[in-house]
VEXDREN-2710 file (C-alpha; in Angstrom, 1 decimal):
% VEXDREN-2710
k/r/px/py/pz
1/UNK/-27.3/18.2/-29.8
2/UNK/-29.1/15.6/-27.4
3/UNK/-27.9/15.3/-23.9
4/UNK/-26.9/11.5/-24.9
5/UNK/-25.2/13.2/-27.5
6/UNK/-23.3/15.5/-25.5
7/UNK/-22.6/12.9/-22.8
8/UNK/-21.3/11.0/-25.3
9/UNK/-18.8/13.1/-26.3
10/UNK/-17.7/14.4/-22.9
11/UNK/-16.7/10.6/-22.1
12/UNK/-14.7/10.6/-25.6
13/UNK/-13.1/13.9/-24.8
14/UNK/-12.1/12.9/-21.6
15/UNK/-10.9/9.3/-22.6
16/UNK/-8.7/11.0/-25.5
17/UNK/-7.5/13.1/-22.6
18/UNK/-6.2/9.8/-20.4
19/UNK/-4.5/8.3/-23.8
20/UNK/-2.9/11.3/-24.3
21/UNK/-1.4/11.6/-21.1
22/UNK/-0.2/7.9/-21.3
23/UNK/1.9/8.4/-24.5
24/UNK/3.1/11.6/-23.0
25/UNK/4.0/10.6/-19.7
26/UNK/3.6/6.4/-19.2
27/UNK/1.7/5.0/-16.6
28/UNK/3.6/7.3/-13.6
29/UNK/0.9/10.0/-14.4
30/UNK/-2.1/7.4/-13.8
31/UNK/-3.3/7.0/-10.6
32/UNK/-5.2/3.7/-10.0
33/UNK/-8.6/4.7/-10.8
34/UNK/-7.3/6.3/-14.3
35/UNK/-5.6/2.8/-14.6
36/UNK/-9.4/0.8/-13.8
37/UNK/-10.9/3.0/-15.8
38/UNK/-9.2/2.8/-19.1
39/UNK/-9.2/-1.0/-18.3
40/UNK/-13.1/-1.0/-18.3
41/UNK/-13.3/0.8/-20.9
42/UNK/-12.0/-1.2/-23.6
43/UNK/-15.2/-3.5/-23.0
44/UNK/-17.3/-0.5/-22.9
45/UNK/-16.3/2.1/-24.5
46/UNK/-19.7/3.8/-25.2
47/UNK/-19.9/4.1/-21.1
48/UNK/-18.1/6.4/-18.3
49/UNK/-16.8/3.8/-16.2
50/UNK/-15.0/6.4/-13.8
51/UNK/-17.8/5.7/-11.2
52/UNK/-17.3/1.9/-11.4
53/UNK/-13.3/2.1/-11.2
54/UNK/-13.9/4.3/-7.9
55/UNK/-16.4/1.7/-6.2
56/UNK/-14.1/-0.8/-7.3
57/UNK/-11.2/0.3/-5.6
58/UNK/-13.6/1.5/-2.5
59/UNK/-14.8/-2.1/-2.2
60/UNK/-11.6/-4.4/-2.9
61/UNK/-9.3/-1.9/-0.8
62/UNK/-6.4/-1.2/-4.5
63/UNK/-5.6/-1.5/-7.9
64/UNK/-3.5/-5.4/-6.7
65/UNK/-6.3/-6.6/-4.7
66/UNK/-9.0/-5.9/-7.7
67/UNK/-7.1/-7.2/-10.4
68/UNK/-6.5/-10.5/-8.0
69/UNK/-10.2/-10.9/-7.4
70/UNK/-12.3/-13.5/-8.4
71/UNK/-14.5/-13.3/-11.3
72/UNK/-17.8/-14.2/-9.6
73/UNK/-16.8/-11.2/-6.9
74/UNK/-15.8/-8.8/-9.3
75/UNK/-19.8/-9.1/-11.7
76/UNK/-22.1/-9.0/-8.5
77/UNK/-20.6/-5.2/-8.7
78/UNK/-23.5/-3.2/-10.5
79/UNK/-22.9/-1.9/-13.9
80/UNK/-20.2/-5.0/-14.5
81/UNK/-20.5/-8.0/-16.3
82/UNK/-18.4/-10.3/-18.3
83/UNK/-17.7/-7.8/-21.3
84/UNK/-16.1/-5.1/-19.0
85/UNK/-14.4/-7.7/-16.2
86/UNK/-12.6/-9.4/-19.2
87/UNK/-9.7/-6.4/-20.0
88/UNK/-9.2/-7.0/-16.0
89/UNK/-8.4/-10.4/-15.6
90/UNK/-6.6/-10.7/-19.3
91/UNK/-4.0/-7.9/-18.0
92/UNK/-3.5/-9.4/-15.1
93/UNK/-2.6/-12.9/-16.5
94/UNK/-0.7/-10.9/-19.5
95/UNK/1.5/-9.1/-16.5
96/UNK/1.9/-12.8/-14.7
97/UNK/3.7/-14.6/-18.0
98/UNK/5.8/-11.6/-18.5
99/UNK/7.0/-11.3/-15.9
100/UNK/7.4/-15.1/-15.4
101/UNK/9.0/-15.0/-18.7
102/UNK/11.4/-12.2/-17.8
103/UNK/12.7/-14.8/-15.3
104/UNK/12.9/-18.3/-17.0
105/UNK/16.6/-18.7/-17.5
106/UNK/18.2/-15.8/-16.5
107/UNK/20.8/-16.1/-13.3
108/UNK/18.9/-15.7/-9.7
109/UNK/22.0/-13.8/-8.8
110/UNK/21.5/-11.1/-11.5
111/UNK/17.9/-10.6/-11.7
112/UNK/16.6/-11.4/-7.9
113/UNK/15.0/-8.0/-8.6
114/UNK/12.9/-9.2/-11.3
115/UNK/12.2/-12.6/-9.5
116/UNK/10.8/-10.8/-6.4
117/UNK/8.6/-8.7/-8.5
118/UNK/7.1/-11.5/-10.3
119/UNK/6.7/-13.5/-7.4
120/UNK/4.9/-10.4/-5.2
121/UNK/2.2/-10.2/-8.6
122/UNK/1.8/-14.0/-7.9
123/UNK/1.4/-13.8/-4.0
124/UNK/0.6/-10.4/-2.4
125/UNK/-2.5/-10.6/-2.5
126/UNK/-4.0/-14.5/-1.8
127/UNK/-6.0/-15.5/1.2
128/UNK/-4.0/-18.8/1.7
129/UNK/-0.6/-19.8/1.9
130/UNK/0.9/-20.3/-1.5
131/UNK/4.3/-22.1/-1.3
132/UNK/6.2/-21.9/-4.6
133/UNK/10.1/-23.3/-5.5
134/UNK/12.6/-21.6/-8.1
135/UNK/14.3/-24.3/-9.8
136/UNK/17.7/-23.4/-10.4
137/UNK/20.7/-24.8/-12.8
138/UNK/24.3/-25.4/-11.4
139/UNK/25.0/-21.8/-13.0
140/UNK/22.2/-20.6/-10.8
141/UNK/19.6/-20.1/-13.9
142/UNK/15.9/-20.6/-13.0
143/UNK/14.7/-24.0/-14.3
144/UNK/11.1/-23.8/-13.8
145/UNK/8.8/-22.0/-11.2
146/UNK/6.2/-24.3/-9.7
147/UNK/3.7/-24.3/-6.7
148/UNK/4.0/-27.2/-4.9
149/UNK/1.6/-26.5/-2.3
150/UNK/-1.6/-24.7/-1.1
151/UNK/-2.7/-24.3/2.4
152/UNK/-4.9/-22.4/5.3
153/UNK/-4.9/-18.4/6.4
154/UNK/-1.8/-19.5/8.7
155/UNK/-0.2/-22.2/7.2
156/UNK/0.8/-24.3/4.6
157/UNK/1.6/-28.4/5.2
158/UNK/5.1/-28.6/3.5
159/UNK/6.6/-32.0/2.1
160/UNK/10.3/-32.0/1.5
161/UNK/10.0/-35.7/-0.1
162/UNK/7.7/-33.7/-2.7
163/UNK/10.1/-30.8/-2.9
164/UNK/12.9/-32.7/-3.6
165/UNK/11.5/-35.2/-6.0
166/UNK/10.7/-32.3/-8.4
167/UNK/14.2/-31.3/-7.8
168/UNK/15.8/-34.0/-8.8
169/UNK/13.0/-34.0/-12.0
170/UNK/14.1/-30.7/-13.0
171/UNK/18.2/-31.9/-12.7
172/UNK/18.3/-28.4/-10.1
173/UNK/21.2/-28.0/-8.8
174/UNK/19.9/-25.3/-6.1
175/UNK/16.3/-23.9/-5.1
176/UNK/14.8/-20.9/-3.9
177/UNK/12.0/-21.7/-1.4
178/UNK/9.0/-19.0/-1.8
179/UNK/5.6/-18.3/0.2
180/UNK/3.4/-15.9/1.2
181/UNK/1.9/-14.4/4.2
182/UNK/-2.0/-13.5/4.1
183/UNK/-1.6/-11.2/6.9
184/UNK/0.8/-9.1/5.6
185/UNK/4.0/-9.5/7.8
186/UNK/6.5/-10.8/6.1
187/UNK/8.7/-12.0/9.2
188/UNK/9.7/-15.7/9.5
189/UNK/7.8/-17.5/12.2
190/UNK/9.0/-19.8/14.1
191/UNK/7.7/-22.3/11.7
192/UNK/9.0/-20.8/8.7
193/UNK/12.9/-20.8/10.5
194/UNK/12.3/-25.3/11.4
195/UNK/11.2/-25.8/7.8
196/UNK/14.4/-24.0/6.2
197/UNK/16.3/-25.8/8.5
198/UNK/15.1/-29.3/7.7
199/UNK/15.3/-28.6/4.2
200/UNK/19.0/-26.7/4.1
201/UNK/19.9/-30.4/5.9
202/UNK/17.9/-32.3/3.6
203/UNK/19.7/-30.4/0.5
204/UNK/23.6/-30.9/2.1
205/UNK/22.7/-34.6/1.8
206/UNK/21.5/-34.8/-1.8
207/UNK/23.9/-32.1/-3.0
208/UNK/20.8/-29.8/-3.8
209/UNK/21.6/-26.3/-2.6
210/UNK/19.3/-24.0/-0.3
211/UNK/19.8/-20.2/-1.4
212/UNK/17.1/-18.6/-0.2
213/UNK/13.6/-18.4/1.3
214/UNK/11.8/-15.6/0.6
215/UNK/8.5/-14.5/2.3
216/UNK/6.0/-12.1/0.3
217/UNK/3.6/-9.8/2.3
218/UNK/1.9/-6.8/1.8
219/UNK/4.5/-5.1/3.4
220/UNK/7.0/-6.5/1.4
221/UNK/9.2/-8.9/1.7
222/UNK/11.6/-11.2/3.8
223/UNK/14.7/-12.5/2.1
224/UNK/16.2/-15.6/4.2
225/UNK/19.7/-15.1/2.2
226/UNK/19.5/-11.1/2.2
227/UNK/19.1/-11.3/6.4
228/UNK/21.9/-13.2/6.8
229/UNK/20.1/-16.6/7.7
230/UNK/20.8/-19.0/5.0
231/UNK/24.5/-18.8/5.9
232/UNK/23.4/-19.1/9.1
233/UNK/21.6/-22.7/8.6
234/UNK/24.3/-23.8/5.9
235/UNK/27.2/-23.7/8.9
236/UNK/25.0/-25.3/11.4
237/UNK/23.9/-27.9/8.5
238/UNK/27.7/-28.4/8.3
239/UNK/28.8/-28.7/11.9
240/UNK/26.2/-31.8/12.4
END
């Protein structure tokens, strides 16, 4: 047997291994290079792409930040190209519309745990501010999800006109305000508190609801509601 031959077949062997283990155990058992490298290997399957899962993860820092990165960043990697990137971006916007889907028109209430995980795959890992609305019903079912604006490492200019015009598009009877923090700290800034503020007002005076403003970060997440807050704003909203 040639040494092609016999590389060959160690790469099988240990592949069959990996799929094995997955229909035994689920995706637990993986760790994230297992996870890149079965990925990669559906575009090439004749080659051991074990090396190029490690450098990938020793380059973009984790399994989230290279699923999230761009296209162009990802093929100036040696040994990828389109063929091999492609089972990494199409998984990544497979997991995005299900769990998106998991979402549309189920209660907030009930399924905040689902709507937080979607909205960390959305926003954990962009370099911008990404400020996203749940549009909800009067029996607190989500509408719609839409991103309503895009802005800078720091910040992210805000229009409540905007907000509430979709609002009132979407017939909502309450929102959930969303964005992200590129450095990683979820905590409100000072900022983030004047914003929610001005919008709980804005919302007593249309009839349009404020429940929550939730902040995604790398170290998870700040819930506006959860912390007390929106009640908070709602009674001061009130008193004026």
């Amino acid at each position: 047997m040639s040494s092609l031959e016999d590389f060959r077949n160690r790469v099988r062997g240990h592949r069959e291994r990996l799929r094995r283990r997955f229909l035994e155990y689920g995706l637990s058992a993986f760790t994230d290079e297992d996870i890149l490298e079965m990925l990669l290997a559906f575009g090439t399957p004749r080659r051991d792409t074990r090396g190029t899962a490690r450098e990938l993860l020793r380059r973009f820092g984790g399994l989230a930040e290279v699923l999230e990165a761009p296209l162009e960043e990802l093929i100036r990697l040696p040994g990828l190209g389109p063929r091999n990137v492609l089972p990494l971006k199409f998984v990544h916007e497979v997991a995005r519309r299900y769990l998106r889907r998991r979402i549309e028109n189920r209660e907030y209430i009930r399924s905040a745990r689902e709507a937080y995980e979607y909205l960390v795959h959305e926003l954990s890992g962009r370099d911008r501010e990404i400020f996203k609305v749940l549009f909800l019903d009067a029996r607190k079912r989500i509408l719609a999800v839409e991103e309503l604006f895009r802005g800078t490492l720091t910040e992210a200019a805000v229009y409540p006109r905007e907000i509430f015009a979709r609002a009132l598009a979407h017939r909502a009877a309450a929102l959930v305000l969303v964005h992200n923090h590129p450095s990683g700290d979820p905590r409100p800034s000072p900022a983030d508190l004047a914003l929610t503020r001005k919008l709980v007002l804005a919302g007593n005076l249309l009839g349009i609801s404020i429940l929550d403003h939730v902040i995604i970060g790398r170290e998870g997440y700040f819930s506006f509601a959860e912390e007390g807050l929106m009640e908070k704003l709602r009674i001061e909203g009130g008193s004026r």
